[in-house]
C-alpha positions as CSV (number, residue, x, y, z in Angstrom):
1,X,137.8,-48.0,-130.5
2,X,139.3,-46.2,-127.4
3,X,139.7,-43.1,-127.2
4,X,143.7,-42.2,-127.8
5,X,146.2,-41.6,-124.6
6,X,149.5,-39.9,-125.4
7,X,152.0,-40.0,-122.6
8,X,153.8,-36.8,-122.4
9,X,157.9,-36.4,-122.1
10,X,158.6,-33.3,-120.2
11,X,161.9,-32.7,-118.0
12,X,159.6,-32.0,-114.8
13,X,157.5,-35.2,-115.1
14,X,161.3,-36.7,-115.1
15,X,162.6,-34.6,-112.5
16,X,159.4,-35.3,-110.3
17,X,159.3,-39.1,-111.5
18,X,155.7,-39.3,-112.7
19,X,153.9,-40.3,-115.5
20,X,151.1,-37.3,-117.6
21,X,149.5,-38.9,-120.5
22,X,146.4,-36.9,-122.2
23,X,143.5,-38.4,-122.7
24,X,142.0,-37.3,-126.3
25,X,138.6,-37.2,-126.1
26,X,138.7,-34.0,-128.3
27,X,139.4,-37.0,-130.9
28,X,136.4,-38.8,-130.2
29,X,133.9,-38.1,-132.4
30,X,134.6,-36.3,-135.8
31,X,131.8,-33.1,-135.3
32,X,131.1,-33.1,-131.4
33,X,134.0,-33.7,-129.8
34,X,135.0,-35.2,-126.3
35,X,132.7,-34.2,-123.3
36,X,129.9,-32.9,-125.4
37,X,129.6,-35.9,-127.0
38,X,129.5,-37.9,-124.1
39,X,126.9,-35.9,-122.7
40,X,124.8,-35.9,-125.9
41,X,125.2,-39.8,-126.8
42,X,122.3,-41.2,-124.2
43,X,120.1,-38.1,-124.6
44,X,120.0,-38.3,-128.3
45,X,119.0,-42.0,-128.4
46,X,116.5,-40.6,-125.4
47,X,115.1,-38.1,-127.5
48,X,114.7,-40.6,-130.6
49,X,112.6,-42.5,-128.0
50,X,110.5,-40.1,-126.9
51,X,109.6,-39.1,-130.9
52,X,110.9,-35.9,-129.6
53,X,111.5,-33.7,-132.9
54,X,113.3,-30.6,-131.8
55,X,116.3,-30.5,-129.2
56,X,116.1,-27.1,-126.7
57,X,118.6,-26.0,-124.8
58,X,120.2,-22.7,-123.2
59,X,123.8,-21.2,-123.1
60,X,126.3,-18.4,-123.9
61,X,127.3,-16.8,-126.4
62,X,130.7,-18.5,-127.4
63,X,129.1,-21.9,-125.9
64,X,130.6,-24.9,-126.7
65,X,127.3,-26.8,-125.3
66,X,125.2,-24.7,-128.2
67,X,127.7,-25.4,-130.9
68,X,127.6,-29.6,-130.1
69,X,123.8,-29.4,-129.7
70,X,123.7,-27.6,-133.5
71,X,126.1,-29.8,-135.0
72,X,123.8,-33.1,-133.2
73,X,120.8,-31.4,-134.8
74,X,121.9,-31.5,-138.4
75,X,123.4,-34.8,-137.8
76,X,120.7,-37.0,-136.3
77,X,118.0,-35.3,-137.8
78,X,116.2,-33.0,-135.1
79,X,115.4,-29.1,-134.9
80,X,117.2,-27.2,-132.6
81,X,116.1,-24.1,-130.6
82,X,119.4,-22.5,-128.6
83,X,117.8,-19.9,-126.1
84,X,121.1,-17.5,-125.6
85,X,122.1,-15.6,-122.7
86,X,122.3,-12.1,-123.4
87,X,121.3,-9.6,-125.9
88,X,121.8,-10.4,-129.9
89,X,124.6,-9.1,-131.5
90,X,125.2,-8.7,-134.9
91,X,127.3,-9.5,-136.7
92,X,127.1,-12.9,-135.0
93,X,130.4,-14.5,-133.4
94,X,132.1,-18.1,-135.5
95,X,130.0,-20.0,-132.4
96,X,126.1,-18.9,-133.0
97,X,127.3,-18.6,-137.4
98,X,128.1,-22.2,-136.6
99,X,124.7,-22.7,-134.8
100,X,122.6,-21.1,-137.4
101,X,124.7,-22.9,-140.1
102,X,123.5,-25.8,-138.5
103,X,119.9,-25.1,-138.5
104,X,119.2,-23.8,-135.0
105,X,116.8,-21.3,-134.4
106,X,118.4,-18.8,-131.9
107,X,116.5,-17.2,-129.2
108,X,117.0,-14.6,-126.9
109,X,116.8,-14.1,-122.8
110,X,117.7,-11.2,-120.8
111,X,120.3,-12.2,-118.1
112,X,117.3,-11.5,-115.6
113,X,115.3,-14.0,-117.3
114,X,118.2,-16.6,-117.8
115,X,118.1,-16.8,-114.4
116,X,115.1,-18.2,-114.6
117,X,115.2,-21.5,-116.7
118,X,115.4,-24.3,-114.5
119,X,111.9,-23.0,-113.2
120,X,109.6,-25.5,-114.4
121,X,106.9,-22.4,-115.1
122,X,109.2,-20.7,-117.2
123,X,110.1,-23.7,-118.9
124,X,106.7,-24.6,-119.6
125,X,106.2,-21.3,-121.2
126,X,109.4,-21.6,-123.2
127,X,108.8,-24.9,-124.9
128,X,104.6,-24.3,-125.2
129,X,105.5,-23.3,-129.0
130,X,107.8,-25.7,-130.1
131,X,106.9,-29.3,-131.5
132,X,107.8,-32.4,-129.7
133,X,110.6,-31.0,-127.7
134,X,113.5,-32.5,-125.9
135,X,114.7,-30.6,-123.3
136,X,118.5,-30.3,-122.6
137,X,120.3,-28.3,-119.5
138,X,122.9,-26.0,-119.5
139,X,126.0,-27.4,-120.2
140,X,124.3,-30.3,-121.1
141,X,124.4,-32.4,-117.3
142,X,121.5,-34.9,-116.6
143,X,121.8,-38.4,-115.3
144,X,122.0,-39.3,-119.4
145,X,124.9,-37.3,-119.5
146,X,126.5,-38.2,-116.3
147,X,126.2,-42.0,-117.5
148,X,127.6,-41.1,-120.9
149,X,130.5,-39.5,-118.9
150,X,131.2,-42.5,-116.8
151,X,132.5,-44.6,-120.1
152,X,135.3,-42.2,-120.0
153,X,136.9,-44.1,-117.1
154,X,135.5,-47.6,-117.7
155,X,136.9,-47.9,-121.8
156,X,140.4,-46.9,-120.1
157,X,142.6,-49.9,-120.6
158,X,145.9,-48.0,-119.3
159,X,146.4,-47.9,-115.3
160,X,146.1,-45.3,-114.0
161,X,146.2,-43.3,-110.8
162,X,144.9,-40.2,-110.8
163,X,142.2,-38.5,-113.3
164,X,141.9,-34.5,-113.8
165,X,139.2,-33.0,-115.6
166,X,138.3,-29.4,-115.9
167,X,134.9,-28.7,-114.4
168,X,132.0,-26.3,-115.7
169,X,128.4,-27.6,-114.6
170,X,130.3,-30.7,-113.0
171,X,129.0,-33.6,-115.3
172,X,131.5,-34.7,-116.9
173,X,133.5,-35.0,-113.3
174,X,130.3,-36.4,-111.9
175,X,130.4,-38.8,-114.0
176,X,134.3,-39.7,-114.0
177,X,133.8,-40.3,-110.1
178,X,130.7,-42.7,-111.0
179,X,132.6,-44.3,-113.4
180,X,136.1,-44.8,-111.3
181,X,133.8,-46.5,-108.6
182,X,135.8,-45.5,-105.8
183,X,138.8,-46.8,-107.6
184,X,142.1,-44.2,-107.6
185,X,142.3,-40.3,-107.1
186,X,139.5,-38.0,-109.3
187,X,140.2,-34.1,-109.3
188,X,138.2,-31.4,-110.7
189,X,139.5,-27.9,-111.7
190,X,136.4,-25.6,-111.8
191,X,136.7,-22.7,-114.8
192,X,134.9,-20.4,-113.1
193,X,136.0,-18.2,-109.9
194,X,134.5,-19.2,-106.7
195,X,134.1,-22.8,-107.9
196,X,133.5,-24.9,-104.4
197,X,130.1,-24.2,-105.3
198,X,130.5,-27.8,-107.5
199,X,131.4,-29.5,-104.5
200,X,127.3,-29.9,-103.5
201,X,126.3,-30.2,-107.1
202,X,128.8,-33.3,-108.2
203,X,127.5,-34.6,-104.8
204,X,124.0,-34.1,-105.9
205,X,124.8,-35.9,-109.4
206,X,126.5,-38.4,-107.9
207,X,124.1,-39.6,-105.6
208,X,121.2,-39.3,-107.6
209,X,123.0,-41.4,-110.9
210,X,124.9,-44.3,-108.1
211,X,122.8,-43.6,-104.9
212,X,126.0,-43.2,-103.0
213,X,128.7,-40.8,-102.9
214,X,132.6,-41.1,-103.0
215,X,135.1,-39.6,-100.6
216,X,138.4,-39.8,-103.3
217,X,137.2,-36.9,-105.7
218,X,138.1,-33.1,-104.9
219,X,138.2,-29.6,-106.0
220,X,141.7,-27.7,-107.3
221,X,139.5,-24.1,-107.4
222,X,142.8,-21.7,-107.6
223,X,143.3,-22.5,-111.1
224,X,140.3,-20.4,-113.1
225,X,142.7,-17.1,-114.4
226,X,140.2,-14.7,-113.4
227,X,137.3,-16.3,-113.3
228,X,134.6,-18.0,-116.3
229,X,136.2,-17.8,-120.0
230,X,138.7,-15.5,-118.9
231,X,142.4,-15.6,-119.5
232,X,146.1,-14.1,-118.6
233,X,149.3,-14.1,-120.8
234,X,150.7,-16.6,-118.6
235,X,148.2,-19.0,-119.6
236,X,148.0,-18.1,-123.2
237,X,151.7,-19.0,-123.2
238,X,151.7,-21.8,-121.8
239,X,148.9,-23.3,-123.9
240,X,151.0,-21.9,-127.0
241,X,154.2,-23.5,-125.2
242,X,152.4,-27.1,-124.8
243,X,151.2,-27.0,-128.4
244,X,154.7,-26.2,-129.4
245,X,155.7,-29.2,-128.0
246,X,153.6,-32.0,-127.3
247,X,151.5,-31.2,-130.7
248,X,147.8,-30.7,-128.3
249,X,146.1,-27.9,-128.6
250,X,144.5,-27.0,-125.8
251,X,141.2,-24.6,-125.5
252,X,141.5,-21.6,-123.0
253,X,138.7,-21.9,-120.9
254,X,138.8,-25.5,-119.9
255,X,141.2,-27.6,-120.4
256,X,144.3,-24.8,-120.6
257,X,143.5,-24.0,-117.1
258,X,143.8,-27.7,-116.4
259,X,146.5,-28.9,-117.3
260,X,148.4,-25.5,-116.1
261,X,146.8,-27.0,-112.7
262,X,148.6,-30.1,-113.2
263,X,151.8,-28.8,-114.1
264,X,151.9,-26.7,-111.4
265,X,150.7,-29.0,-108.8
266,X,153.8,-31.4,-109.9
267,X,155.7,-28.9,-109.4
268,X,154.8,-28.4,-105.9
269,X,155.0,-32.0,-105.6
270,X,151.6,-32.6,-105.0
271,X,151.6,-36.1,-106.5
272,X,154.4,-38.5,-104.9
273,X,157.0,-40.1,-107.1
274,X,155.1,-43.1,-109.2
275,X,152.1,-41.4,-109.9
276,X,150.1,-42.4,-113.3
277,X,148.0,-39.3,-114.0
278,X,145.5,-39.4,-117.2
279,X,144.0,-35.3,-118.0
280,X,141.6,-35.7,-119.8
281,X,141.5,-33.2,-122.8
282,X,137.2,-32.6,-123.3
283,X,137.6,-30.8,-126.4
284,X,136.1,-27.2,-126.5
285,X,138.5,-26.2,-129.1
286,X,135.4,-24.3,-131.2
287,X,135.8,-21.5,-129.0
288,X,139.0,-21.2,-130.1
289,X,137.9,-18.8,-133.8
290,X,135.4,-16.3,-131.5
291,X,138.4,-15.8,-128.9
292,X,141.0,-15.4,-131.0
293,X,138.6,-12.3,-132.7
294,X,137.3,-11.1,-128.8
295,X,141.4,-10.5,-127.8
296,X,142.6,-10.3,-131.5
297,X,145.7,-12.9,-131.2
298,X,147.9,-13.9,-133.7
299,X,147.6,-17.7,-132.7
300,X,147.0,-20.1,-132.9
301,X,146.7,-21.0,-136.8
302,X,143.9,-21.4,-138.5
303,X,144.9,-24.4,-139.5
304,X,144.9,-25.5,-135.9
305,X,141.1,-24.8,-136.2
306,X,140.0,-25.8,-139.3
């Protein structure tokens, strides 16, 4: 079935005379929702065919990347390690209780030596006691993820124009370009400060999954609040303003930023009168709970989260 697009009425799309529909891949899948399911799809049938046994991967604290690879654990029958970034803390935050719910075995690596784990060495070391393991990046981008990515643009059956997508590791945009095969107008908006840094690694994904690269993808990197799961009022509001009425919740480290990007960018009449733009909502919503503690807000509901 494809994944849900609901066309948004706003008085600036009608002032501006263009068209914003969502893209709800945060419906997608019922426990690992939109991107990280995506990602996840090819590597778990990978790791099935490898006799692999345990899934290993690294990431924050409040990681929405560690939560999906948990919940994938549990589901299709593998062990998960999670090496985390940082020091423990207990009590542990709704993300890792949701990991260790799962069955994941959390680790810990000082930032120093976080820094170190795309070294093959280090890796080595890291996976010498664990069974059969499959190995999964960061944010969860390898050419298996990038491929899973690129069915988010070729299942569309709606024209479309332009395609915005927030941007972390830049798979998920990699693979939207791939997919969109030079067709229409691709933009990334990075979530972390000082994001033209994804300009060289989309390019690197992109040719290494098509063997080419595209010239109708580019960065928006002024819309990241401060930089890497980091907000402002003025986007808290608005993501509590959209909700009100369009009935999406957004998350506030990706997809928040995002579509505030949009919005704004119609209002400086970025996009010319006609435009069809599809923003794709990736899901991320988990962090939601361990947020909502970290800057103790009143909103949204639980029953937003649950």
């Amino acid at each position: 079935m494809a994944t849900p697009l609901q066309y948004l009425s706003h008085p600036l799309l009608t002032q501006k005379q263009v068209t914003l529909a969502v893209l709800r891949e945060d419906l997608l899948h019922p426990t690992i929702p939109g991107n990280k399911w995506r990602k996840l799809h090819y590597n778990l049938q990978e790791a099935r065919t490898q006799h692999a046994e345990t899934l290993v991967t690294f990431g924050g604290a409040f990681s929405n990347h560690i939560a999906a690879v948990a919940t994938a654990g549990q589901e299709f029958g593998f062990n998960t390690v999670g090496y985390i970034r940082g020091e423990e803390t207990v009590p542990f935050n709704p993300t890792l209780q949701h990991a260790t719910s799962c069955g994941m075995q959390l680790r810990y690596l000082s930032r120093e030596d976080y820094r170190l784990k795309y070294e093959p060495a280090f890796q080595e070391q890291l996976l010498a006691s664990i069974p059969n393991p499959y190995l999964l990046p960061e944010g969860g981008t390898n050419l298996l993820a990038v491929k899973g990515c690129t069915e988010i643009v070729t299942e569309l059956q709606e024209p479309w124009d332009v395609i915005c997508v927030a941007a972390g590791t830049g798979g998920t945009l990699a693979g939207i370009i791939a997919g969109a095969q030079g067709k229409g107008q691709i933009i990334g908006f990075p979530a972390l400060k000082g994001g033209d840094f994804l300009q060289a690694d989309v390019a690197h994904w992109l040719q290494a999954y098509s063997g080419r690269g595209y010239g109708n993808w580019e960065l928006q990197t002024g819309y990241h609040f401060g930089g890497y799961a980091k907000q402002t009022p003025e986007l808290l509001d608005f993501i509590e303003a959209f909700y009100r009425q369009h009935q999406v919740l957004l998350d506030p480290v990706y997809t928040g930023k995002m579509l505030f990007g949009v919005f704004d960018l119609i209002e400086k009449d970025y996009f010319a009168g006609g435009t069809k733009i599809i923003a794709v909502h990736t899901g991320g919503l988990q962090g939601w709970t361990g947020f909502k503690e970290r800057y103790r807000l009143s909103w949204p509901t639980e029953d937003l989260l649950s």
